[in-house]
N, C-alpha and C positions, 0 to 999 in steps of 0.2 A: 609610380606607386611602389613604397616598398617593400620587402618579404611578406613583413607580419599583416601589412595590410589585402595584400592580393589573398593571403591564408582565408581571411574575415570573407573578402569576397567573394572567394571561390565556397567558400562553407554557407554562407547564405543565398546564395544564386541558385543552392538547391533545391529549396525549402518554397511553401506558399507563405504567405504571400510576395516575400522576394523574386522568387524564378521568373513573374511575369513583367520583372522591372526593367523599364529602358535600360540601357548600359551607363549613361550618364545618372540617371537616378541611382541605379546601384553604388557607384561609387561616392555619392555624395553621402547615400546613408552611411557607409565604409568608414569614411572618414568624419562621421559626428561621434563613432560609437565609444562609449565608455565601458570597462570589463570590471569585474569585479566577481569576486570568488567566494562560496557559502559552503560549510561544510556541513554534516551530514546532521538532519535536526535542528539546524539552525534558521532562524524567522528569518522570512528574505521582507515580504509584505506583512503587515501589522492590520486590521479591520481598521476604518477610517484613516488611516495612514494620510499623509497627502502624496500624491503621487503626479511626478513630472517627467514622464521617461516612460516606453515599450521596455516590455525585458525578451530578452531573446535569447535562450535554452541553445546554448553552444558546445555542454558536455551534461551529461549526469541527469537526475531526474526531481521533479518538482512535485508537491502534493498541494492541489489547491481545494479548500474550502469554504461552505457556504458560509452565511452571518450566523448560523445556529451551530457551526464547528462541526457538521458532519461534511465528509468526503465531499467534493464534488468533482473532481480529475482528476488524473495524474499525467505529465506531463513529459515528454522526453525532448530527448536531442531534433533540434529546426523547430519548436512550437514556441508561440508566444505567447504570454500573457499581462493584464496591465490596460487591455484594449480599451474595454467599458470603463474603468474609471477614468482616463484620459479622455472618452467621450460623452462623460458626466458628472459633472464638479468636482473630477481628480481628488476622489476620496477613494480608497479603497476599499471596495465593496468583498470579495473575497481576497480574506487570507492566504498567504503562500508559506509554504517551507519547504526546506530543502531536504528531498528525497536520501538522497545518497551526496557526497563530495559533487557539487553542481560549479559552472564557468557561465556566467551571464553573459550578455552584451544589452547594453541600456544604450535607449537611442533618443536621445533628445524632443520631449515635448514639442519645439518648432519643426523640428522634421519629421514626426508623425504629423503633424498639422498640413507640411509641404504635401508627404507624400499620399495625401485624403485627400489632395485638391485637385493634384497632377494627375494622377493615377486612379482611373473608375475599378479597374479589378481590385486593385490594392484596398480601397474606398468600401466597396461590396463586401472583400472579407471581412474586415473589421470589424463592420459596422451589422451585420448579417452576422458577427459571432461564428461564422460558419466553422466548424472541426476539422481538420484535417481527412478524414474519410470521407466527409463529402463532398470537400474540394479534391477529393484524388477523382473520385468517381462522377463529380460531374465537368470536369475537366478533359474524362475522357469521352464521355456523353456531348462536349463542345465540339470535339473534334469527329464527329460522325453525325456526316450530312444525314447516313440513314435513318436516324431512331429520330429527327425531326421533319419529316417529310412524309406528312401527313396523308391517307389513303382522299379523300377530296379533293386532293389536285387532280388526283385519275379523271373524275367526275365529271362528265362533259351534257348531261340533261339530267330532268329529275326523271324516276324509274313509270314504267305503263303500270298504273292500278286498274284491279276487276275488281266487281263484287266476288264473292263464292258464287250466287247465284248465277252469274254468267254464263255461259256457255262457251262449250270449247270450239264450237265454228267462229265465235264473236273474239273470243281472247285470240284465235288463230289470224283473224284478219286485223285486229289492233297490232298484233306485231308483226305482221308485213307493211300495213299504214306507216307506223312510226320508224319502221325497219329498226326493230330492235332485238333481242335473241332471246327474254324472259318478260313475264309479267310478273308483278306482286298480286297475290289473289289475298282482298279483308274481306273482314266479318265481325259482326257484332263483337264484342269485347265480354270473354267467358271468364276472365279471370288471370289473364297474362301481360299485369302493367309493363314489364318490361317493353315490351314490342306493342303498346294501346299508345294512342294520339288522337288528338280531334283533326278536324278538316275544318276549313276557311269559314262553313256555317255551322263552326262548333258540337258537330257531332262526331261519336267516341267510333272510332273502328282501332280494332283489331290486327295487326302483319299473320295471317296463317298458315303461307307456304307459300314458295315462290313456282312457275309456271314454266320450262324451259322450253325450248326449241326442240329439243331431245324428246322432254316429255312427250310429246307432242304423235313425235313416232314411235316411241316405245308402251305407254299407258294407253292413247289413244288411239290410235292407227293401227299398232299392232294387236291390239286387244279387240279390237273393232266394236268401239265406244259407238255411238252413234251420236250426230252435229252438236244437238240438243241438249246431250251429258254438261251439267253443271262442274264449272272447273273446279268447285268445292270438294265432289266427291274425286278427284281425281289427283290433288294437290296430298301431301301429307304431311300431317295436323304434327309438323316439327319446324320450327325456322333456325339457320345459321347466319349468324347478322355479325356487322363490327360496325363501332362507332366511327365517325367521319374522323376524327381527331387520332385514330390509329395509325400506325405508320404501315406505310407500301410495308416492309417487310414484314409485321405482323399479319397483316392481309393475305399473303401469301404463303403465311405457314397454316393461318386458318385453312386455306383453301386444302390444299394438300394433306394436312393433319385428315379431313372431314372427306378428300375425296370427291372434291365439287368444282364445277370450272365456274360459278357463278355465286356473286357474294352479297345481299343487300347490304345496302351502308344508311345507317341510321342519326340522327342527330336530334339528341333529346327525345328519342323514342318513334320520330317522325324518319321514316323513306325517306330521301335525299337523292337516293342513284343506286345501281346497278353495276357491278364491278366483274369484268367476265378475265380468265384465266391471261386471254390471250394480250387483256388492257395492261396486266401484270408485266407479265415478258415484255413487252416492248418499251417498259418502263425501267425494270429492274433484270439485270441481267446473273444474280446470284449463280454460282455453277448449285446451288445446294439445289436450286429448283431443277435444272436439269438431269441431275443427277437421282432426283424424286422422278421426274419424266422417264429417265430410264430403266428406271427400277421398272416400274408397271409396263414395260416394254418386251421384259424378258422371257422367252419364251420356256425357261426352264433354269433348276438349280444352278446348271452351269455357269449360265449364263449369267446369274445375278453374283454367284463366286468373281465375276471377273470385275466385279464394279466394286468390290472390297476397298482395293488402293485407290477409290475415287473418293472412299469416305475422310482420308486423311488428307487431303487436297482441298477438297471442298472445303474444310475445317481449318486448315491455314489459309487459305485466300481469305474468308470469312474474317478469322482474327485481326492479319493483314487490313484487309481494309476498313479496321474499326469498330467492328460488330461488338457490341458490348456481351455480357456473360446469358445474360436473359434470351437474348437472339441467335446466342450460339448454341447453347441449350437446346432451344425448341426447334432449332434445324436439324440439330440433329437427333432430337428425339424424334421429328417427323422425317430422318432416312430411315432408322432403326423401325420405325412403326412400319413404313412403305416395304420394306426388305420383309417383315412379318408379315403384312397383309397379301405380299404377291405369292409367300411362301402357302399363307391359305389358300388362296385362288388356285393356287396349284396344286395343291392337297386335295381340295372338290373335285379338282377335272380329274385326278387319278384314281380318285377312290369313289366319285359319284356324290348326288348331295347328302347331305349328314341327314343320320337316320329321327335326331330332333332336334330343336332348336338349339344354338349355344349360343357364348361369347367368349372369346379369347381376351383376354385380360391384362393390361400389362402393369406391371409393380414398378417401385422405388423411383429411379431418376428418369427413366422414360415417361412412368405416366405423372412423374411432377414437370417434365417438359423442361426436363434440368440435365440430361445426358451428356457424358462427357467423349472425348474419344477414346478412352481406358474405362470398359467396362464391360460386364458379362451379362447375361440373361436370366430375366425375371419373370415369370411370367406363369400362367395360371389357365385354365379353363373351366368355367360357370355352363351346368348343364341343365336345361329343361327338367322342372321334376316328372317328366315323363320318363326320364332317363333310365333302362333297365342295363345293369350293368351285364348281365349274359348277354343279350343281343344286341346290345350299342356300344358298350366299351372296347372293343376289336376294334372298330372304325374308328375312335377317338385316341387312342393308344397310339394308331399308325398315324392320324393327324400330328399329334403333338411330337412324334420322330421325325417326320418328314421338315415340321417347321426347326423341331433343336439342332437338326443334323443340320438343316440347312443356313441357320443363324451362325451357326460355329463355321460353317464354311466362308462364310462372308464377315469373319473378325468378331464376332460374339461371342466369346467362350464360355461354355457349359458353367453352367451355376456350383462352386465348389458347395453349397449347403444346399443341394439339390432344391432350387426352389424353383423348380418347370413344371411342364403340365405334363410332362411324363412321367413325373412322379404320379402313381395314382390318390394318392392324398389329397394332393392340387388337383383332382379332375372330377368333379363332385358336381350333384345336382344344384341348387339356388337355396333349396331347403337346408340341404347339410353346409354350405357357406352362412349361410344365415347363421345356424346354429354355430357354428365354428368362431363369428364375430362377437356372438353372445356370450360366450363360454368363455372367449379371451378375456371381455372384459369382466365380468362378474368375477372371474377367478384369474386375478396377476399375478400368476408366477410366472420365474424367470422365461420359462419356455411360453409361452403364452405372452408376455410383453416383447419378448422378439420376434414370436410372428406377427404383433400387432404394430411396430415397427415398420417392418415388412410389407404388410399386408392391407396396410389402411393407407399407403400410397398407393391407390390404384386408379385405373382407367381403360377405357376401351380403344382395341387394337380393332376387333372385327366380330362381326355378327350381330347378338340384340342387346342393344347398348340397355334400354329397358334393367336388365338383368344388374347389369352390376352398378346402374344408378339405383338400383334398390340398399345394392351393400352400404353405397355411400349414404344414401336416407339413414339406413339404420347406425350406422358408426355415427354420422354427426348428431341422433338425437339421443342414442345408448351412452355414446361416453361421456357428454358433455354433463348428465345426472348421475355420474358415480365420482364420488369426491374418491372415492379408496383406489380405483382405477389410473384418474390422472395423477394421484401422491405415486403411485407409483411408475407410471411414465414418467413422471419427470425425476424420479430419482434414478431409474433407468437411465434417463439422460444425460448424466452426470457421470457415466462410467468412462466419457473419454473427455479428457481437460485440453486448454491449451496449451501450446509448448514455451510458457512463460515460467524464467524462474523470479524470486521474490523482487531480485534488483532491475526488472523488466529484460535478462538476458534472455537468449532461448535455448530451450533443452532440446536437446539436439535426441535423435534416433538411436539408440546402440543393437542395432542387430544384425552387422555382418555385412551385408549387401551396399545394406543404404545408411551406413554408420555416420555421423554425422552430418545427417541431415535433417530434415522437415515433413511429416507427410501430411501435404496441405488438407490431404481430403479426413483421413485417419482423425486430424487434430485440430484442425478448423472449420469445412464445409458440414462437415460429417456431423458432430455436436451440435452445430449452429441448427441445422437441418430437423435433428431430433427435439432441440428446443424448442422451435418455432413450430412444429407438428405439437406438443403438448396445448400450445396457446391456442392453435385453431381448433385443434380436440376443446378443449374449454369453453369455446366460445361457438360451440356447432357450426362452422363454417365446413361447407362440403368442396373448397376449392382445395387443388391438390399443390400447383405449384406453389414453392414457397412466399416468392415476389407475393402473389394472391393472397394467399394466406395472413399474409403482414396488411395487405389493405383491408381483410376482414377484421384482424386484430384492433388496427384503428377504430374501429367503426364503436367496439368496445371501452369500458375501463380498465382492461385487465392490467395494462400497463402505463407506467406515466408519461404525459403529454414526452415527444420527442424520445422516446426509448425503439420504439419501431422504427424510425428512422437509420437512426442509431444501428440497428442489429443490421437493417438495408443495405447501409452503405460498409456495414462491415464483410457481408455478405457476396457483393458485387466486387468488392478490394481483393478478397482471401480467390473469390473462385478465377477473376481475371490472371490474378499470381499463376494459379496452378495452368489456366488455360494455356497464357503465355510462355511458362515452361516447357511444355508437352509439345508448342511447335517448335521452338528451341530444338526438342529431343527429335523430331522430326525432320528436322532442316539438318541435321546434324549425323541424320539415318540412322539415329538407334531409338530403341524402342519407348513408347514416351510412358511414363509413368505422373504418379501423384509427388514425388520427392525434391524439393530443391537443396539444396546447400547454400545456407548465407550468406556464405564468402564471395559466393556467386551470383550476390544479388546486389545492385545500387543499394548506395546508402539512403536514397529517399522511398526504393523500395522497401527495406528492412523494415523502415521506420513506421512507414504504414501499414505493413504487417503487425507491427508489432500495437499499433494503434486498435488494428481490427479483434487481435486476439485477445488487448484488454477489455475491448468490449464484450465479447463471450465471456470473457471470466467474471465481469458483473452481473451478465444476464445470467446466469448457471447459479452464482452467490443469491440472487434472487428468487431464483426457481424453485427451491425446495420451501422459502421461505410462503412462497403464493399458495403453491397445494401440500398443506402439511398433511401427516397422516390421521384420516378421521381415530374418535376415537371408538373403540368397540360399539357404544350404544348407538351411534351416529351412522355404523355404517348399513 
């Protein structure tokens, strides 16, 4: 093969659907290809055109449009187009032109034909239309046995059901009979479809709490219940469940996130089985689990400081072995939660139990279950309005020291916009939060839209969860009815762009440190994150993480069919980039940060970056467009 051919070869070898081609298929396409060169504005495709040839994007950028002449992509260097009409009476249905100075490569109608025949990946993309983003990201999704290994393979019988009305002498001897370590205790169905199903003679019961082994000598033995106590009054009226079709690893950050060695698994609403801590470990060996293990092991601040360098370990083996963005995330937002919760546990035993009810509360990436390993602490405390600040906030003060001082020893570092519960601002009773969610939204200014930013990412670290599912009640039904609120979150949102200049180059960083380069989170996660929190604000969804968030969106109109997807797989591209960097910086033993340099990045990463960032800069182009500013009589 000669020079200019091996050039062809090695440049499409990069690219989907090329890269998954035999070696012999590749170079048969090699040598069918035709080139041909369009200068800047000039028609490459014509609407009906006929068309006999794939075109294949080997420099420069392409503008394709629908039959009505609006936008419909823009295309770069490795994308093809041409696809659909070769697989539908080779008319052509979208228009092309050429972006900027473009270098084709046209591949012959019978060898697209060949390689549809030979080749099922090849076959798939084409024909599936599928995008470049979501060929990156479910490519990497292919190659990780974990996120398809389903939590039902654990499942070795179905779980012991009681009535509530049972008895805890009866429920005690059903799980020595069956030799099993919990029961599921139903009941009548009050109003909780999620967890309601019938049984075999089609009557409705209720999941109302699981029964442990534990419980068993803690509520009943120790309490000194007597035989006859119904397991109804002794069970509580909350359940923690995951669907069969979850993978082992989500199962196990459930577990650990909630602090449970036991997990019902459900299927279509229906018990199925029983998943205890220990079915976990001997299935999955994650260091993040043990590493969770050791946390609540530690008998003091010290001692949790020394398990710091195990967070960046655990966090490269993770990436290492394939863990996608969404599982890296929630492991480590369930270290970061664990390191919090044993810092309260150890707070209580020094200072005694708290004088009234709270909840410690944790903001932004931790409780979207999106945590990275470059980040600092957010966090809050929600107090009982019994809460008298003379005689309770001494006690609460030294709490919220003991947890910042100690998150900062174990790699946390102090919040530069003080948003801790040390600040006393953040340490407030449930009344004055309440008020404080109302006040943001009712009145959007700048200061006011950045704590709601902030602050409507939340979730429980420890104590009554109660409390700040109350916040979440009131943000998803307050904001979703103020049109004047989301016009101006989303135009908030809009204050950081991508780092695309007009010819799809990238604008690069100029501030000294990190001068030419990218800061993934600053200019991609970051915006993306803020945009997709306006859409759920929108659409009253109380879920935090983003992933979620987008399957609430769905559920809606607010976007068009495939645009959520779209933001997903942009989403999963941009945060894998920065993930993979940051163990780079760590294998490398300097400090890892959000910044790459693109010089330093493969040309097929580049590319997909640059894919992901175009798609935030449509969804941003959109956003002002969806929540305009009401006008005065309206609002």
């Amino acid at each position: 093969m000669d020079v200019e051919l091996l050039e062809i070869r090695q440049h499409m070898g990069r690219f989907p659907p090329f890269e998954a081609l035999s070696d012999d298929l590749l170079d048969e396409v090699v040598g069918s290809v035709d080139v041909s060169y369009f200068k800047a504005g000039e028609e490459i495709l014509s609407l009906d055109q006929e068309l006999h040839h794939l075109c294949y994007i080997r420099s420069g950028a392409v503008e394709v449009f629908r039959r009505s002449g609006d936008l419909h992509n823009r295309l770069g260097e490795g994308d093809i187009f041409g696809q659909l009409s070769l697989l539908r009476h080779h008319r052509t249905r979208y228009p092309a032109t050429a972006m900027e100075d473009t270098l084709l490569y046209f591949i012959p109608e019978a060898m697209f034909q060949r390689l549809c025949e030979a080749d099922d990946v090849f076959a798939d993309f084409v024909e599936l239309q599928r995008p470049r983003l979501e060929s990156a990201v479910e490519q990497h999704k292919k190659n990780n046995d974990m996120i398809v290994t389903r939590i039902r393979k654990l499942l070795t019988r179905y779980p012991v059901m009681v009535e509530a009305s049972t008895t805890v002498q009866e429920a005690a001897r059903l799980i020595g009979d069956f030799q099993a370590s919990a029961v599921l205790v139903l009941d009548e169905p009050v109003g909780n479809p999620r967890y309601t199903f019938k049984d075999s003679e089609e009557r409705a019961w209720e999941v109302r709490g699981i029964l442990t082994d534990s419980d068993f000598r803690t509520k009943v033995v120790a309490e000194g219940r007597p035989p006859e106590t119904p397991v109804g009054e002794v069970v509580a009226n909350r359940v923690i469940a995951v669907q069969s079709d979850e993978s082992v690893h989500e199962a196990m950050l459930c577990m650990l996130r909630h602090n449970i060695h036991h997990l019902p698994v459900m299927h279509r609403r229906r018990p199925v089985g029983i998943v205890h801590l220990s079915d976990i470990i001997r299935y999955e060996t994650q260091s993040s689990l043990y590493l969770v293990s050791n946390i609540f092991h530690q008998p003091n601040m010290e001692g949790l400081a020394r398990l710091a360098p195990d967070i960046s370990g655990a966090f490269v083996r993770m990436v290492e072995e394939g863990a996608d963005s969404r599982m890296v995330g929630s492991a480590l937002s369930t270290i970061g939660r664990s390191f919090t919760r044993r810092l309260l546990e150890l707070a209580e035993d020094t200072l005694g139990p708290p004088p009234v009810p709270y909840c410690f509360m944790a903001l932004g990436s931790m409780a979207r279950n999106e945590q990275s390993v470059v980040t600092d602490q957010d966090n809050a405390l929600v107090l009982s309005d019994d809460f008298d600040p003379e005689q309770h906030d001494a006690y609460f003060l030294e709490m919220a020291r003991i947890v910042s001082d100690g998150l900062a020893a174990c790699g946390y570092t102090y919040c530069k916009g003080d948003i801790m519960a040390t600040n006393p601002q953040w340490r407030q009773p449930l009344a004055t939060w309440k008020r404080y969610f109302s006040d943001w939204i009712d009145d959007p200014n700048p200061e006011h839209l950045l704590h709601s930013s902030i602050f409507f990412d939340l979730d429980t670290v420890h104590g009554e969860n109660v409390m700040v599912e109350e916040l979440q009640d009131l943000v998803a039904e307050k904001a979703a009815k103020s049109s004047l609120f989301l016009a101006a979150m989303a135009r908030n949102a809009l204050n950081r762009t991508p780092p695309l200049g007009f010819f799809r180059t990238f604008v690069m960083e100029k501030d000294g440190k990190h001068n030419n380069s990218i800061n993934l989170k600053r200019r991609g996660t970051a915006p993306l994150t803020d945009l997709i929190r306006v859409h759920a604000l929108a659409c009253g969804s109380r879920a935090q993480n983003s992933f979620d968030r987008l399957d609430d969106i769905d559920k809606t109109s607010l976007l068009a069919p495939g645009v959520s997807d779209r933001l997903r797989y942009a989403l999963e591209l941009m945060s894998m980039s920065r993930i993979r960097h940051q163990v780079i910086d760590l294998e490398h033993e300097q400090p890892p940060d959000n910044n790459i340099e693109p010089e330093n990045v493969s040309s097929q990463e580049r590319h997909n970056l640059k894919e992901a960032f175009q798609a935030l800069s449509h969804a941003q182009k959109f956003l002002k467009f969806r929540y305009p500013l009401p006008s005065s009589r309206s609002r």
